[in-house]
DRENDO-1510 file (C-alpha; in Angstrom, 1 decimal, always signed):
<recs>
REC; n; res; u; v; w
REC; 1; UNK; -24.9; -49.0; -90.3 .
REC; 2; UNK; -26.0; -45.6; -88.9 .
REC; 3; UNK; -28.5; -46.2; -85.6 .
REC; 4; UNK; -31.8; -44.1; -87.1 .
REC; 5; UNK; -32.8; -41.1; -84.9 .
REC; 6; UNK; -36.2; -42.2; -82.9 .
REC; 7; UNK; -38.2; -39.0; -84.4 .
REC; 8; UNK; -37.0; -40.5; -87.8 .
REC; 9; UNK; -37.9; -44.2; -87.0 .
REC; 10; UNK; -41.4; -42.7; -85.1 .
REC; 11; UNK; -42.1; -40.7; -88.8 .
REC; 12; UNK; -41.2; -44.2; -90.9 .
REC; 13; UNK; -43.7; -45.9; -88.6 .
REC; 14; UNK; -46.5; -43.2; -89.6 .
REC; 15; UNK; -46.1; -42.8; -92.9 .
REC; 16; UNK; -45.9; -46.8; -93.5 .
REC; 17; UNK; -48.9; -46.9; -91.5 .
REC; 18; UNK; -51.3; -44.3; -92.8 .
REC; 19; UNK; -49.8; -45.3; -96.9 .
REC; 20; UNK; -50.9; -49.3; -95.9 .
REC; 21; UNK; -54.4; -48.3; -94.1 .
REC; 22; UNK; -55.3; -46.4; -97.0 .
REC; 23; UNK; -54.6; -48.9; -99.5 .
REC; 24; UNK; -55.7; -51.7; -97.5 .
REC; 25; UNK; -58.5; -50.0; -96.5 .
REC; 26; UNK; -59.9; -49.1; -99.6 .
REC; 27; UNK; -58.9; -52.4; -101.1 .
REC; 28; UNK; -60.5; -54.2; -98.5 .
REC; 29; UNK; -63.9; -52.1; -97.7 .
REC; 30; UNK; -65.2; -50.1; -101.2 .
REC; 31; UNK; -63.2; -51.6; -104.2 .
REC; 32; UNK; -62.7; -55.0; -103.5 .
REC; 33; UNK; -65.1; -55.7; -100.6 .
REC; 34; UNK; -67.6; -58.1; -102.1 .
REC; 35; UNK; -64.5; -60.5; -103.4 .
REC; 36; UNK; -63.7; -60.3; -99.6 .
REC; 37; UNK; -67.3; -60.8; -98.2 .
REC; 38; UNK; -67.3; -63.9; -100.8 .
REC; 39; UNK; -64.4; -65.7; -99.1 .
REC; 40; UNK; -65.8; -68.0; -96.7 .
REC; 41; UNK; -62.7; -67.5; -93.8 .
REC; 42; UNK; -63.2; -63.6; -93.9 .
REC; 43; UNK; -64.5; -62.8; -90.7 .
REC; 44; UNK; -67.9; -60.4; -91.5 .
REC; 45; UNK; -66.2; -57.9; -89.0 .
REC; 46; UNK; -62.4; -57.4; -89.4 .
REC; 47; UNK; -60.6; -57.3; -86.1 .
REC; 48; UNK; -59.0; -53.7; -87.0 .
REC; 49; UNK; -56.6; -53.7; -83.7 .
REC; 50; UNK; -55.2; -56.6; -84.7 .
REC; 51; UNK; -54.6; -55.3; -88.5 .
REC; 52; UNK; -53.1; -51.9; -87.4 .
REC; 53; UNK; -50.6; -53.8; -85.1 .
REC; 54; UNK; -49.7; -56.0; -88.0 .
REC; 55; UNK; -49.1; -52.1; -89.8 .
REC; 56; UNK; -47.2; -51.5; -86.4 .
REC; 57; UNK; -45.0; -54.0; -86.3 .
REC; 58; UNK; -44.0; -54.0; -90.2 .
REC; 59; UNK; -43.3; -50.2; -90.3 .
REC; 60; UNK; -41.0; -50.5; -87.3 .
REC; 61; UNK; -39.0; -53.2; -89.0 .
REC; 62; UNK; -38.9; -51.1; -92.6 .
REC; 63; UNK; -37.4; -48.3; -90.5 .
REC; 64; UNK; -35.1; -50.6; -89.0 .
REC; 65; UNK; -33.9; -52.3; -91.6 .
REC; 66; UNK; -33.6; -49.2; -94.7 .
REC; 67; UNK; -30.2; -48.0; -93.6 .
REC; 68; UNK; -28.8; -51.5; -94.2 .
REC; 69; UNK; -30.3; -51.3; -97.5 .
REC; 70; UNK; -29.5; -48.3; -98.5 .
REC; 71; UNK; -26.8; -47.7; -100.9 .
REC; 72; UNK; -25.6; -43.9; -100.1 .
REC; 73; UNK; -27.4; -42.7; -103.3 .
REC; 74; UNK; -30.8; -41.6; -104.1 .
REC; 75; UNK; -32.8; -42.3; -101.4 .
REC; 76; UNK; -36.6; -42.2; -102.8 .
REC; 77; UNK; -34.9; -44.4; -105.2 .
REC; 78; UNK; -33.3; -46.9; -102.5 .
REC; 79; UNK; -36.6; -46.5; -100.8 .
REC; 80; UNK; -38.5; -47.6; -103.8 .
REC; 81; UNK; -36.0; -50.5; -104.2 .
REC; 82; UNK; -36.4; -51.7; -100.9 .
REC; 83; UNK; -40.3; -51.2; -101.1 .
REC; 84; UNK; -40.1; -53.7; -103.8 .
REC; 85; UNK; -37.9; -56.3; -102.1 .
REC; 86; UNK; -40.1; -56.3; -98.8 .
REC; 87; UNK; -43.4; -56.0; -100.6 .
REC; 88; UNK; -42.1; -59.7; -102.9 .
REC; 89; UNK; -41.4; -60.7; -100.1 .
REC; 90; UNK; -44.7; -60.2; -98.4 .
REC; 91; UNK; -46.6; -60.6; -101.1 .
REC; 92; UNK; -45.2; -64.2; -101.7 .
REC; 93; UNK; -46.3; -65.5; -97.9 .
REC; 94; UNK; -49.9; -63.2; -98.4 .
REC; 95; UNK; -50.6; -64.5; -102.3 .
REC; 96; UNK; -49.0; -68.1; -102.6 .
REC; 97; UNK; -48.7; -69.6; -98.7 .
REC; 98; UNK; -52.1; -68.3; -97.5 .
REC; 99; UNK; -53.9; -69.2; -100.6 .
REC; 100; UNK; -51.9; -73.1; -100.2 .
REC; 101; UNK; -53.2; -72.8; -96.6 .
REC; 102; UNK; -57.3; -72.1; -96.3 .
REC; 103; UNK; -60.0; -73.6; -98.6 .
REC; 104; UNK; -60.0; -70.6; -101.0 .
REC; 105; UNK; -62.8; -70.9; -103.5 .
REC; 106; UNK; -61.1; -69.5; -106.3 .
REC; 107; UNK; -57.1; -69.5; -106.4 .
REC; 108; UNK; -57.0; -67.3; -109.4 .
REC; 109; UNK; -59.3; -64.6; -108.0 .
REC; 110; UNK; -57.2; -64.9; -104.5 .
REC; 111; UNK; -53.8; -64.2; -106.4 .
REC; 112; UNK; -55.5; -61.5; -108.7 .
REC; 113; UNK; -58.8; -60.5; -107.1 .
REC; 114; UNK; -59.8; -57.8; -110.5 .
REC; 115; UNK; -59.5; -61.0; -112.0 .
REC; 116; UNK; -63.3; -61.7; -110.6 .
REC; 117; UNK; -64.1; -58.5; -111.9 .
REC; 118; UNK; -62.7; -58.6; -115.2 .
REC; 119; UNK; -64.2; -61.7; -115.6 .
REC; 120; UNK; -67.7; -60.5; -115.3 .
REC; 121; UNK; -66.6; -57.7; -117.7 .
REC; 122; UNK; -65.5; -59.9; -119.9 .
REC; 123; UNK; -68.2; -62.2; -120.0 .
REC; 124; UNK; -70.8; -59.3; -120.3 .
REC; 125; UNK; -69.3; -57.9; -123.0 .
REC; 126; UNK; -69.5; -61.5; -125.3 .
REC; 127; UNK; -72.9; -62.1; -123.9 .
REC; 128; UNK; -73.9; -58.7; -125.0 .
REC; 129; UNK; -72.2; -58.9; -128.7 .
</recs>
């Protein structure tokens, strides 16, 4: 494995970092927000330091660890790939072991928080037949 180039690993870093804050961000503040206010262990003001280390720290390691991923082919496709793997992997701890973890109201709607939504979409609609 090739030792990335610092500009390259500093680039990584950014891009994870502005792509997850984005996301996250609007996830956690305009779409989803009131499924977030609703969980009781949400703290009312989110510690954002402590979030965009979190972003810090994971974008260092993506860069880090791609090259040993990579394959020598496409590499938006080995990026994609790898995206994937990480993000399961993430995902599992964030979806299954936090939700096992704290008193969360609703399991379902912490797995699948539209779920909440389409629920209430849902159950307009029949009312409203």
């Amino acid at each position: 494995m090739e030792a990335r180039k610092p500009a390259t690993i500093g680039l990584t870093v950014l891009a994870y970092v502005v792509v997850t804050f984005g996301v996250q961000g609007a996830s956690h503040f305009a779409v989803f927000a009131a499924h977030y206010a609703a969980i009781p262990i949400m703290r009312a003001e989110p510690v954002i330091a402590m979030g965009l280390g979190s972003m810090l720290i994971q974008g260092v390691l993506f860069a880090l660890l791609f090259p040993a991923f990579q394959r020598g082919g496409d590499s938006v496709w080995d990026g994609v790939k790898f995206s994937w793997a990480l993000g399961g992997f993430l995902a599992s701890y964030i979806v299954l072991g936090e939700a096992g973890k704290y008193a969360i109201p609703s399991i379902s709607s912490w797995i699948d928080p539209s779920a909440e939504s389409r629920g209430a979409r849902d159950t307009s609609r029949s009312v409203s037949s």
